[in-house]
Structure formats: structure tokens, C-alpha cells
C-alpha positions as CSV (number, residue, x, y, z in Angstrom):
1,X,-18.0,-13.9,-25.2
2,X,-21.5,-13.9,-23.6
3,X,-22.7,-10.2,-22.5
4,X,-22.6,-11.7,-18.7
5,X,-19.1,-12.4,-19.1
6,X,-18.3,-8.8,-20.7
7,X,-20.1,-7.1,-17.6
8,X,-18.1,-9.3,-14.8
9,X,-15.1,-7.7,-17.2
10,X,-16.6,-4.1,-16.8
11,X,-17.5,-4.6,-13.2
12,X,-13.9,-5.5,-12.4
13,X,-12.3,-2.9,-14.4
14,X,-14.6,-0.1,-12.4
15,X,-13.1,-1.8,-9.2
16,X,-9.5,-1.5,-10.9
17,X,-10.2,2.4,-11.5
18,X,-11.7,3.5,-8.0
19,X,-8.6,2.2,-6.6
20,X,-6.4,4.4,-8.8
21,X,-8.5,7.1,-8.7
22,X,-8.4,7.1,-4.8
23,X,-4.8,6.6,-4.5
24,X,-4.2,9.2,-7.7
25,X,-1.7,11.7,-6.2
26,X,-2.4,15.4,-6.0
27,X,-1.5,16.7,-9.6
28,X,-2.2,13.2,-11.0
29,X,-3.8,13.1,-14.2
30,X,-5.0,9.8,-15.9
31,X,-5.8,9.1,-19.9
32,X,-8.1,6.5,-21.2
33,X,-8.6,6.3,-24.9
34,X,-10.2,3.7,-27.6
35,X,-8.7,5.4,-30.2
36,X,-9.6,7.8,-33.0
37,X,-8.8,10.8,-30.7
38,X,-11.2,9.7,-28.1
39,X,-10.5,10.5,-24.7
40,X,-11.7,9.9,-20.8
41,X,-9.5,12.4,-18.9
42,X,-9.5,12.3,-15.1
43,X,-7.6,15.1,-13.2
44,X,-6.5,15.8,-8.9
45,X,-6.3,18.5,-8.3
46,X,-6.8,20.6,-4.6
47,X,-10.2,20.6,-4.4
48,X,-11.4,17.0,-5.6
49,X,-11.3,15.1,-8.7
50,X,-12.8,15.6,-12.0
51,X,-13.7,13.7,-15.1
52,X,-14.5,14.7,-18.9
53,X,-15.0,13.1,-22.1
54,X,-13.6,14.5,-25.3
55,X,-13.5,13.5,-28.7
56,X,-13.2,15.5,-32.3
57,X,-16.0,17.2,-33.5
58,X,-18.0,16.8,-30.8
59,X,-19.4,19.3,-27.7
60,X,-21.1,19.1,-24.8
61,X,-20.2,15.8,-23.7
62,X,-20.3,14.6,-19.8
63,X,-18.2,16.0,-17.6
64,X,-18.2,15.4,-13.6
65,X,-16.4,16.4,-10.5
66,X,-16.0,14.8,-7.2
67,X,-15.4,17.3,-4.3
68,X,-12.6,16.3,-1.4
69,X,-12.7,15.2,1.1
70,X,-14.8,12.5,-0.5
71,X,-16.0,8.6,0.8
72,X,-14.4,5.5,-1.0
73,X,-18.2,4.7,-1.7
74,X,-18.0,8.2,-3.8
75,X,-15.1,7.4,-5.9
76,X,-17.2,3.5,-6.3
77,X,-20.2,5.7,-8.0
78,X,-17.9,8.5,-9.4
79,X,-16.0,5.3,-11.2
80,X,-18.6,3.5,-12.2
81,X,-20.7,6.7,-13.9
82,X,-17.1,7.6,-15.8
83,X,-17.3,3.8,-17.1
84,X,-20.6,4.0,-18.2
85,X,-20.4,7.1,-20.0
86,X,-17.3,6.2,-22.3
87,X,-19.1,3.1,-22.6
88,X,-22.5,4.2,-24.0
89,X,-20.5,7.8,-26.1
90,X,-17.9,6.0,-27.3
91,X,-19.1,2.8,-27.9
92,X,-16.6,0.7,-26.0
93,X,-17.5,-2.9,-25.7
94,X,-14.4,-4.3,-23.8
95,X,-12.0,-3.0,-21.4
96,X,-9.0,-4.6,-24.0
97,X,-9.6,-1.6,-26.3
98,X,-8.2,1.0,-23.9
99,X,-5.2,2.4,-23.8
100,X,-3.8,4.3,-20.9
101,X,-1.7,7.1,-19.8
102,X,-0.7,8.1,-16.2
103,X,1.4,10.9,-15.1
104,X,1.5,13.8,-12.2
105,X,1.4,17.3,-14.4
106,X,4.2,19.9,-12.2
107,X,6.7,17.2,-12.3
108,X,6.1,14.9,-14.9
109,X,6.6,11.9,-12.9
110,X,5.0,8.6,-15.2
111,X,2.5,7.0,-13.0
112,X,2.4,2.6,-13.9
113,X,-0.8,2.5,-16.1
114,X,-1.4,-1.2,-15.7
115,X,-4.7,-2.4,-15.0
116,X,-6.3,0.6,-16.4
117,X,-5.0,0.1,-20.2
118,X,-4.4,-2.8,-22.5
119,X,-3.3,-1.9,-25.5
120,X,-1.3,-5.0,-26.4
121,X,-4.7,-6.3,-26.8
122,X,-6.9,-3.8,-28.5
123,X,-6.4,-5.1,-32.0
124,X,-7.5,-8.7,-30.7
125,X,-9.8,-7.5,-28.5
126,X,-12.9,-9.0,-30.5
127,X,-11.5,-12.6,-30.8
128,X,-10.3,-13.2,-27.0
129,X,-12.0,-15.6,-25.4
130,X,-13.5,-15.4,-22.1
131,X,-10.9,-17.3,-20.1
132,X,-8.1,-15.5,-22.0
133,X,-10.0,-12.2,-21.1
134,X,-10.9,-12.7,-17.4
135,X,-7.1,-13.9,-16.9
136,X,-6.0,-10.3,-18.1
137,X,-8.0,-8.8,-15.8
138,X,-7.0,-11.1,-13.1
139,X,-3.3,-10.3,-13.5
140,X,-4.3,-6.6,-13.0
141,X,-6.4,-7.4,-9.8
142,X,-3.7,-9.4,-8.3
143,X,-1.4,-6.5,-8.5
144,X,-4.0,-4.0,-7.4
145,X,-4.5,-6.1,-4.1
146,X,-0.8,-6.4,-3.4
147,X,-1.0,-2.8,-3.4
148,X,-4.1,-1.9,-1.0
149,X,-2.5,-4.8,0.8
150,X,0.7,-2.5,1.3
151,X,-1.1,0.7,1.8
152,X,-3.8,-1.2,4.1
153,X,-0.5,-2.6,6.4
154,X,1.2,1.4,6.8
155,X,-2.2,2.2,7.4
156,X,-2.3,0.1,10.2
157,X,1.0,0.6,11.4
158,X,0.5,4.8,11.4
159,X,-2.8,4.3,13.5
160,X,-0.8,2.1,16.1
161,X,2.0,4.4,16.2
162,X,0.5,7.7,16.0
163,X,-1.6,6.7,19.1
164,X,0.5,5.3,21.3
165,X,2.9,8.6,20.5
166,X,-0.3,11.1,21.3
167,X,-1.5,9.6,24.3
168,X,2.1,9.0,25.9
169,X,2.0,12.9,25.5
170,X,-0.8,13.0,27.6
171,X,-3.0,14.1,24.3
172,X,-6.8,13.4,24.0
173,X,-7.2,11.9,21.2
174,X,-10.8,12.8,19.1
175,X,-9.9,11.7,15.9
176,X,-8.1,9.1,14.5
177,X,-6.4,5.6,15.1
178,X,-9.2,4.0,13.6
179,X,-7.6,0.4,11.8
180,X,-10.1,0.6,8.9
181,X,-9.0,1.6,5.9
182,X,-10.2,2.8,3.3
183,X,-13.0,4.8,4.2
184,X,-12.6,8.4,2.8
185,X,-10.0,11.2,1.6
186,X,-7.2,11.7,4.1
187,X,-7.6,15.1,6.3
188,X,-5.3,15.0,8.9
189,X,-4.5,11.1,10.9
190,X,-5.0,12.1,14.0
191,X,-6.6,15.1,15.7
192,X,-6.2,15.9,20.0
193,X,-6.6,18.8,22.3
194,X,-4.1,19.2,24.9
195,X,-4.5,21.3,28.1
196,X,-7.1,24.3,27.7
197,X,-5.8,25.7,24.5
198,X,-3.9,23.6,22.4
199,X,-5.3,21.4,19.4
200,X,-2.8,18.9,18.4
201,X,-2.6,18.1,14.2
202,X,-0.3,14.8,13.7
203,X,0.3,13.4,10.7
204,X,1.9,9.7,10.4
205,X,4.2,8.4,7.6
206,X,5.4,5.1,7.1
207,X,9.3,4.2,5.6
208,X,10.1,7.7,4.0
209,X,13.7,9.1,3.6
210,X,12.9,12.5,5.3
211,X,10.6,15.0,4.7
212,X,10.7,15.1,1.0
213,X,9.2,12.3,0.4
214,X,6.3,13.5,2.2
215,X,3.0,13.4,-0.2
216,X,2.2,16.7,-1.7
217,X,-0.6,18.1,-0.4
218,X,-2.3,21.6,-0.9
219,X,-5.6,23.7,-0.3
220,X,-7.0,26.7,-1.4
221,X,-7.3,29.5,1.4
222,X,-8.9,32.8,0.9
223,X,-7.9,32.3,-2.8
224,X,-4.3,31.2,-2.7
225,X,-3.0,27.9,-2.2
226,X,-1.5,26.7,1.2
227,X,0.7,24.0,1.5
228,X,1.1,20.9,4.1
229,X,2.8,21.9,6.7
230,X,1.5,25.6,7.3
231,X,-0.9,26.8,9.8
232,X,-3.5,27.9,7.4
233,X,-2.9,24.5,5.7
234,X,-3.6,22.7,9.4
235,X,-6.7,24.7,9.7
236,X,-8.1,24.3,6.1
237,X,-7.8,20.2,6.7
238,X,-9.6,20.3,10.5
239,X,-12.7,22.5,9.0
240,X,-12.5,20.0,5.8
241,X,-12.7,17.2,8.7
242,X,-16.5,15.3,8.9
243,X,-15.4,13.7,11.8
244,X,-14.0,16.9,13.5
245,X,-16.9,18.7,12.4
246,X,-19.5,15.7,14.5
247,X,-16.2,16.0,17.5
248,X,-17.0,19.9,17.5
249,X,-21.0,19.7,17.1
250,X,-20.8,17.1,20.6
251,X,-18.2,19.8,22.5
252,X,-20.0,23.6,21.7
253,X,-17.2,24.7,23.8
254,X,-14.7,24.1,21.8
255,X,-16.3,25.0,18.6
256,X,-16.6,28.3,19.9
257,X,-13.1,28.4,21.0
258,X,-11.8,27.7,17.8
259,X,-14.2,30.1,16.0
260,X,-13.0,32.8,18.2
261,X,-9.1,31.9,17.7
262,X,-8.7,31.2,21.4
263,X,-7.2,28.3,20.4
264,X,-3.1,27.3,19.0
265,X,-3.0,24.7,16.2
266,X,0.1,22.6,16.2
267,X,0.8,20.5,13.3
268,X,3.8,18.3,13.1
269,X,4.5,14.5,11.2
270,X,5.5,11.8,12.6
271,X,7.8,9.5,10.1
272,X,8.2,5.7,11.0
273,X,11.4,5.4,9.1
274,X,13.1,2.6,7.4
275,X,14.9,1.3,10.7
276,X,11.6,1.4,12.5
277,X,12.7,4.8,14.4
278,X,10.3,7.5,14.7
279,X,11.1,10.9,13.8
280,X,9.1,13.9,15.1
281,X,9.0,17.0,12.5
282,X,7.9,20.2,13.5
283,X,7.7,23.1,10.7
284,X,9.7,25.5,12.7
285,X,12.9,25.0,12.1
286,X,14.1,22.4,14.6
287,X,16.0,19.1,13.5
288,X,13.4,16.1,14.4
289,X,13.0,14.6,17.4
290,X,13.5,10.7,18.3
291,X,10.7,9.7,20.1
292,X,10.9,6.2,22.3
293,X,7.5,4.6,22.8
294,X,6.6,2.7,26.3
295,X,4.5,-0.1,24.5
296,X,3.2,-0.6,28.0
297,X,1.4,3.1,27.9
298,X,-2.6,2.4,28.3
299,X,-5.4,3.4,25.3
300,X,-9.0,3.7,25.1
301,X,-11.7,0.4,24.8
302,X,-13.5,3.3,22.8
303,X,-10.9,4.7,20.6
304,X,-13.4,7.5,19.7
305,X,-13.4,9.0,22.9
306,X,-11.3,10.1,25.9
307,X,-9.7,7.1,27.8
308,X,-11.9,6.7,30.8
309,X,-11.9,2.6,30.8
310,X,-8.1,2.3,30.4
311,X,-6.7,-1.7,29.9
312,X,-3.1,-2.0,29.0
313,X,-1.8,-2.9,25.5
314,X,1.6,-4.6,25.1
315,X,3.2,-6.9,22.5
316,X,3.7,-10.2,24.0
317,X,7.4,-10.4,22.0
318,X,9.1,-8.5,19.4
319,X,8.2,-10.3,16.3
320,X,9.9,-11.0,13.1
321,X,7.9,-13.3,10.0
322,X,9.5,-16.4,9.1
323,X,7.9,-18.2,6.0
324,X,7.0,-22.2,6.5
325,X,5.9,-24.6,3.9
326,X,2.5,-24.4,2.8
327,X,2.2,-28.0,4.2
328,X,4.1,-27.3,7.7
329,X,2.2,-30.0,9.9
330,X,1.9,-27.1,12.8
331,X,0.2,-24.8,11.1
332,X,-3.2,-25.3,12.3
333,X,-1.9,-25.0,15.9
334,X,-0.2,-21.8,15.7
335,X,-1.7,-18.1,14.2
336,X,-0.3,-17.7,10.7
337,X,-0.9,-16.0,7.5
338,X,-0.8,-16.6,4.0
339,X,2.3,-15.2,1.7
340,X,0.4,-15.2,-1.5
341,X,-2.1,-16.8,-3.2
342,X,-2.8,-21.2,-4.0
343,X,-0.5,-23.4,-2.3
344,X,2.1,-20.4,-0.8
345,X,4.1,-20.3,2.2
346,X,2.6,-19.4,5.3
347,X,3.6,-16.7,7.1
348,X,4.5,-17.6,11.4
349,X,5.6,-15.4,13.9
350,X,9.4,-15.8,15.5
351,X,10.9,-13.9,18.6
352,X,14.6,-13.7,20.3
353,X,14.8,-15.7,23.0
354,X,18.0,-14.4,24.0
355,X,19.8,-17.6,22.3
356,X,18.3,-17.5,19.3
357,X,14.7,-16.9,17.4
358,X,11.7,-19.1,18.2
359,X,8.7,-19.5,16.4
360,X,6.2,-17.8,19.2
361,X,2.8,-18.5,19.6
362,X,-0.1,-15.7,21.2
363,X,-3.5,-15.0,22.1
364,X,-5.4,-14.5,19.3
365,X,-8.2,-13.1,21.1
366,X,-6.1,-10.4,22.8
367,X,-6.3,-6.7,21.8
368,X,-2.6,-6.6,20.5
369,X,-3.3,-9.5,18.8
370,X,-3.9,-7.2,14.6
371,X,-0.8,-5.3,15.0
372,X,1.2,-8.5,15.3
373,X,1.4,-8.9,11.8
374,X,2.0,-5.7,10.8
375,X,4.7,-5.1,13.4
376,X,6.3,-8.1,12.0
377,X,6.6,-7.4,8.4
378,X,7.8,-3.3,9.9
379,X,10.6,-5.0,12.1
380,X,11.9,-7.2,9.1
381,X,11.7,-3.5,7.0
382,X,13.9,-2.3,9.6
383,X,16.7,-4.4,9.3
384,X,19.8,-3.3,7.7
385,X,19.3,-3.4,4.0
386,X,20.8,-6.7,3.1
387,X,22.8,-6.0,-0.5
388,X,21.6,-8.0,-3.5
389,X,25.1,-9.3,-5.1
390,X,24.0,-9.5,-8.8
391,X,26.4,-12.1,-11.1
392,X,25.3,-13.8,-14.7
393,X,25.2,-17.7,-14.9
394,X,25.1,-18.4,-18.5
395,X,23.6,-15.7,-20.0
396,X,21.2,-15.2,-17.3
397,X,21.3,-12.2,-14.8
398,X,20.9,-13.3,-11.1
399,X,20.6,-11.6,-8.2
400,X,21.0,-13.3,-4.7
401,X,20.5,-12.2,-1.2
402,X,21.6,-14.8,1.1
403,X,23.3,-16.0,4.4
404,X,21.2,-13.3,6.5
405,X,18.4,-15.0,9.5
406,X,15.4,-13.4,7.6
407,X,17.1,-13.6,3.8
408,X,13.9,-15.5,2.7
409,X,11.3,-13.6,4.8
410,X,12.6,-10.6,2.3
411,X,10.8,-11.2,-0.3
412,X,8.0,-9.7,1.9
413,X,9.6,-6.7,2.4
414,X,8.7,-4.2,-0.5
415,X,12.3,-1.7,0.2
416,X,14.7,-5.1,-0.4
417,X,12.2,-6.0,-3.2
418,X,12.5,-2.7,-5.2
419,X,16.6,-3.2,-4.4
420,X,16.2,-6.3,-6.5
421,X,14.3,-4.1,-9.3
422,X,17.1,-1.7,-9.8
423,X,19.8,-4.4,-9.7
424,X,18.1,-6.3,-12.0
425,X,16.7,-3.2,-14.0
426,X,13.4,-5.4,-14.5
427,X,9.9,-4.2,-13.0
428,X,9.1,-7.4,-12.8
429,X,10.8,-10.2,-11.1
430,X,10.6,-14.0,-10.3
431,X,11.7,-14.6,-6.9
432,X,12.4,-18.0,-5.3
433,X,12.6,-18.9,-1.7
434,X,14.0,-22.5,-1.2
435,X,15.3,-22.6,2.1
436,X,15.4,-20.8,5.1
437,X,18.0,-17.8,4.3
438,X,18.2,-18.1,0.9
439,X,16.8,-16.0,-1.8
440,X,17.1,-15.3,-5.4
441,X,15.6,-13.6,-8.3
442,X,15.8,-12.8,-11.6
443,X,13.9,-11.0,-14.5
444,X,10.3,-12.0,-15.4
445,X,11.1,-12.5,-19.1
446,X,13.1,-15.4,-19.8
447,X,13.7,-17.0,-22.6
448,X,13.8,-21.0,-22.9
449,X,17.7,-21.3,-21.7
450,X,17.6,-18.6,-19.2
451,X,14.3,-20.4,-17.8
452,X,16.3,-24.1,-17.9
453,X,19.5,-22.6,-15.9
454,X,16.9,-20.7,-12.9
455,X,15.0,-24.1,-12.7
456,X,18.0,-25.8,-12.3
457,X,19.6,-23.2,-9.6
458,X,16.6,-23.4,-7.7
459,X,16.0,-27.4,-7.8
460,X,19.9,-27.4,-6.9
461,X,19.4,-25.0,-3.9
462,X,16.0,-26.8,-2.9
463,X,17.6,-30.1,-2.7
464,X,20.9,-29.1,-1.3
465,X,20.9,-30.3,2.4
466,X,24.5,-29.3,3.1
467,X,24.0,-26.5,5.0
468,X,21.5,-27.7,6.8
469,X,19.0,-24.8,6.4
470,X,15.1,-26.1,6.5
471,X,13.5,-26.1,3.6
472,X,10.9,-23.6,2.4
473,X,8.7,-24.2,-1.2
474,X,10.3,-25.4,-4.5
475,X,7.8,-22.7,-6.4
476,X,8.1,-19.0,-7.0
477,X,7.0,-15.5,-6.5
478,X,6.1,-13.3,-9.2
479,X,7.0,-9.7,-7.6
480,X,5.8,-6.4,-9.3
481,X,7.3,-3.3,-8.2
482,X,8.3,-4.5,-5.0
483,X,4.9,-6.5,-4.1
484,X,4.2,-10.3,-4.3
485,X,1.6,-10.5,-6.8
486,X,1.2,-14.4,-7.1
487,X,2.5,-17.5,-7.0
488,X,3.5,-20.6,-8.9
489,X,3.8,-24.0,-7.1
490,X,6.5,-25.5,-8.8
491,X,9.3,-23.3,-10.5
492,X,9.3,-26.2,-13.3
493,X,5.8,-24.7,-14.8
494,X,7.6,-21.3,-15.3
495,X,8.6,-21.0,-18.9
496,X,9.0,-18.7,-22.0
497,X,6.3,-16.1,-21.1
């Protein structure tokens, strides 16, 4: 393996690591080791994250700490110095030879380590070859872009929300509902004033089940810690805030206000829940409130300011995905997506026209036009959970999901997708998509039989025009804790893995 080819390796593996350092929960520790007692440690905890390198016998090695709220560009140079120094100490010379650990320390939880360790392959680590090498690394990209994929869409989907909800309140908003993501350590989503004396704290949450599923979050105040959902905790994450701190520096009148306490912080959440509903949670007691939204309420052209130059926003149709052929002759007239990766479905939009769902075209150009997606893929979220009815066809354990309108368009929806997980008890999955409202799936491991009868089921299905549903793709998904990671054209090139 040439040294350009080991770098590529290392520079890809740093890009692996900011991502799960930025995404690390608080209370999240992670443990990378080559062995012999060596150890990388990183740690979350309130006030930022830290790294340290240990090893037997030895003191004084590096240690460094990151302070929250920090940029995404921080954790990119905070990664990339960790790398280095367990590099040069330690004397790694591939990322094969780690091995990994993940967990969050109060409660235990195990954290999925992939990408980050590979122990399978330490003792061969030497003799891969550079194509065997950069596939590994590969696999472990492809599943950390299904997840910012999946963070990057609720992202989206809490800025459009949270927005219209504030301003249909009548709330100026001067933070938040800004679509890119990720730029630094969450403070607070969104941040108004309304009236003379009231500063409006909203937090957003996509597809929770209620409060406690809420993130942890804490701060220290004055010496103790403060928990989410607390005054003190409200007021530790504004003064925390960059961009409050630039709002306040540009209004001295406010600043003042809130140094003198002249002003009432309210902090609530707003959950988007699994049926698309959103749920308004105060910390005082009260059961939530439904809130309706009028999608015809105007915003801001400058969504970091007041709205003085309002235009109105409104979704031209409420839109589902359907999935299409990757050779569907329409496609280049009509907005559309990918699914996944090589020759994939494409991804259209479809609306109720009272007698039935038509694939919908839209200006492209129009301001609605990015949340179209995204509402899409939340809509199809929303439905009622379709059950998984799991049976074994000689000797191999298959789950279906069939007979619904959207049945295939599931396998884009990570809730039925981590359904198919526990029915299957398999963290992996193959999923295959044959024809409009069919969908199957099965474990990722299979031997050379099991492989035979789920070629043959899905051929049979694909080729199976009896019930007249259009076809989709003969190949299959590979789904990893609930996200499309890739996909294979043909399910006849899946074998004994």
C-alpha cells in the first residue's frame, strides 16, 4: 500500500470521527485502542469535549479539550490533531489496527462503534491491499452519510416547522430557521422576543414518543448543574448563544433589559411526532398543546431579521414520495431525487387528487420548493405504522410489508425500517422493492440457500404481472439501522457475504 493511499485512508477516517464526535451524546464516551493497553479516550461532557492519550508506563502524554458551544470546523481540527497524535505516540500506521468502544457512562447505553473500529481486521491489517482497504472504509462512509442524511432532513424539517409555529404566534424571530446544517453545537433552535418583555426559547424535535426521548442536555450554573427544561438552563444556553450574543450587541436595548432581569424567559419544545402532529410542551405542568399551522402564514426574505418584506410561502400539494425506476423515461422532466447510490430508484413527488395520487410536478425555482422533499419523506413517516408480517420460507426468515399505497416508498422511512430490525432481530437488512406496494426484507447474512430462495422470491415478485402493480427495480437495498446505506443493481449479485 503506497503512503498516498494510507493518508486518503487516514484523511477519511478523521472525517468518520468528527462526525461521531459531533453527534456524540452528552455523557458519551468513545475508546480507540491498537492494543497493548493503549488508549485514545474521548469524553462529553457539559462543558465541551475532551481528548487524552494513555498507555502503561508512560506520563505526560497529550491531552486536549474542546469548549461548547463549538463550530463543526472545530471538531474538523480537534479530530484531526487526536488522529495525529495516536498516530505519531503510538505508532499506528492504519486505521484497521483500531479497535473501538462506544457507550454513554450514567446509563450505559452501547453506542454502534462502526466506522471508528475494525478489529476484524487488525491482525491482517499489514497485508490488505489498497482496494480491499479503501472498500472498508467506504462501507463505513456510506453509513455515516445515511446518517447526516437523516439528521440533515429533521434538521430541515424543525427549522420549517419551528418558524412557521413562532411567527403564526406573532413572534420575532432573531435566531434560528436557518436550513444549514451542520454549522456548530446546538444552543437553543430558535430564539424571538414577543411584546416588550418576553423572550421566546423554542426548541424543535423531530419523531419522538414524548418527552423522554428528549436529548439530555445539561449546564453548569453558579456551580451546579441545570438541566433542559429549567429557567436557569434557558438562560445558560442564550448567553452560551454567538449568534444571540451578535442579536444583543445590534439591539443595546435589549441587552440591557436582559442584564437587568426586566425581561421573562419562556422555554418550551415543540415535538413533530410520528403522525406528523405537533405537540407544544411547556415545563409547567400543563398536558401539550396541538398546534395547527396555516401553511399560508407569511416569513421573512431575510430570515435573520424581522419580517418587513413579507411574500407568502405555501406547499403547492401535500406530498407523499413514490420511487420510479432508475430508467423511468420522465425523469428528466419532472424534479426528482435519488434513493441511494449507482443505478437506484429515483425518488418523485405524488399528491391526492381527490380520486387518487398523481405524480405532481412544481416550480423548482419557488421558495417552497427544499422543504418538498423533506415534507414528503415526514408525511410518509406519518402514516400508520404498516405491521411487518414475519414467516420462514425454507429456512430463511422473511419479513414482508405489503398491499399498502406507499409499501415500497417505506424502505425510506427509518421508524418502519427499524420495525423490520426488531422483527428480524438483524441490524442489518437486505431490502427489496419490486413493485409498487410491495416490500420485503430479510437478514444481511445469508448463507448460499437462504441467498437462492430470496433471489428467487424477488425475481418471482418482479416478474409477477398479476396484480398489475408497476414495476420498480429488480436490485436491493442494503439498510443499516434503519438507513439505506447502498445499493446493488441486481439481487442476483448478492451472495454468501
Amino acid at each position: 500500500m503506497t503512503p498516498e493511499t494510507a493518508a486518503d485512508l487516514w484523511e477519511s477516517y478523521a472525517e468518520l470521527l468528527t462526525w461521531r464526535l459531533f453527534t456524540l451524546p452528552l455523557g458519551g464516551r468513545i475508546m480507540l485502542s491498537p492494543g497493548q493497553g493503549r488508549t485514545v479516550r474521548f469524553t462529553r461532557d457539559g462543558g465541551g469535549l475532551e481528548w487524552a492519550l494513555f498507555a502503561p508506563g508512560r506520563d505526560m502524554l497529550p491531552s486536549r479539550r474542546l469548549p461548547w458551544p463549538a463550530l463543526f470546523t472545530d471538531y474538523e481540527s480537534f479530530a484531526n490533531m487526536a488522529v495525529r497524535g495516536f498516530r505519531e505516540i503510538f505508532g499506528v500506521a492504519l486505521p484497521f489496527e483500531l479497535t473501538a468502544q462506544a457507550w454513554v457512562e450514567d446509563t450505559g447505553e452501547q453506542l454502534d462503534p462502526r466506522g471508528l473500529g475494525f478489529g476484524e481486521f487488525a491482525a491482517e491489517s499489514g497485508d490488505l491491499d489498497a482496494d480491499t482497504a479503501c472498500e472498508i472504509i467506504e462501507r463505513a462512509r456510506a453509513v455515516e452519510a445515511a446518517d447526516r442524511e437523516s439528521r440533515t432532513r429533521d434538521h430541515a424539517l424543525a427549522m420549517f416547522y419551528g418558524s412557521r409555529v413562532l411567527e403564526q404566534q406573532g413572534v420575532e424571530i432573531l435566531i434560528g430557521g436557518d436550513e444549514q446544517w451542520p454549522v456548530r453545537d446546538h444552543t437553543v433552535h430558535f430564539l424571538g422576543v414577543s411584546g416588550d418583555d418576553l423572550l421566546v426559547v423554542l426548541d424543535v424535535f423531530v419523531n419522538l414518543a414524548g418527552l423522554e426521548r428528549i436529548p439530555a442536555a445539561s449546564t453548569e450554573v453558579d456551580g451546579r448543574m441545570v438541566d433542559r427544561g429549567s429557567t436557569a438552563y434557558a438562560r445558560a444556553m442564550i448567553d452560551a448563544d454567538p449568534d444571540f450574543r451578535r442579536v444583543q450587541a445590534q439591539r443595546p436595548a435589549l441587552a440591557r433589559e436582559l442584564t437587568e432581569n426586566r425581561v421573562t424567559l419562556d422555554y418550551s419544545i415543540l415535538e413533530i411526532d410520528s403522525q406528523q402532529r405537533l405537540l407544544h410542551h411547556r415545563f409547567d405542568g400543563t398536558p401539550p398543546m396541538l398546534i395547527e399551522i396555516d401553511y399560508a402564514a407569511t416569513v421573512a426574505e431575510d430570515a435573520n431579521g424581522p419580517a418587513t418584506d413579507p411574500i407568502e410561502v405555501r406547499l403547492p400539494f401535500d406530498p407523499f414520495p413514490l420511487l420510479q425506476p432508475a430508467d423511468w423515461p420522465y425523469r428528466n422532466r419532472i424534479p426528482h431525487w435519488p434513493s441511494a447510490s449507482g443505478n437506484a430508484p429515483i425518488i418523485v413527488l405524488t399528491g391526492d387528487n381527490g380520486a387518487g395520487y398523481t405524480i405532481r410536478s412544481y416550480d423548482e425555482t419557488a421558495p417552497e420548493s427544499e422543504f418538498m422533499l423533506p415534507a414528503a419523506i415526514a408525511r410518509l413517516t406519518g402514516l400508520h405504522r404498516y405491521d411487518w408480517e414475519v414467516e420462514e420460507l425454507y429456512g430463511l426468515a422473511v419479513a414482508t410489508c405489503s398491499g399498502h399505497d406507499f409499501s415500497a416508498e417505506k424502505v425510506l422511512d427509518p421508524h418502519a425500517m427499524l420495525d423490520a430490525h426488531n422483527a428480524l432481530g438483524s441490524p442489518r437488512l437486505w431490502v427489496a422493492t419490486p413493485r409498487r406496494t410491495c416490500l420485503t426484507a430479510v437478514p444481511y447474512d445469508l448463507d448460499d440457500r437462504q441467498a437462492l430462495v430470496f433471489q428467487h422470491l424477488v425475481r418471482l415478485t418482479y416478474d409477477d404481472d398479476s396484480y398489475g402493480n408497476a414495476l420498480i427495480t429488480r436490485g436491493v437495498y442494503l439498510v443499516e439501522n434503519g438507513h439505506i446505506t447502498t445499493f446493488v443493481d441486481d439481487v442476483d449479485l448478492i451472495g454468501r457475504r
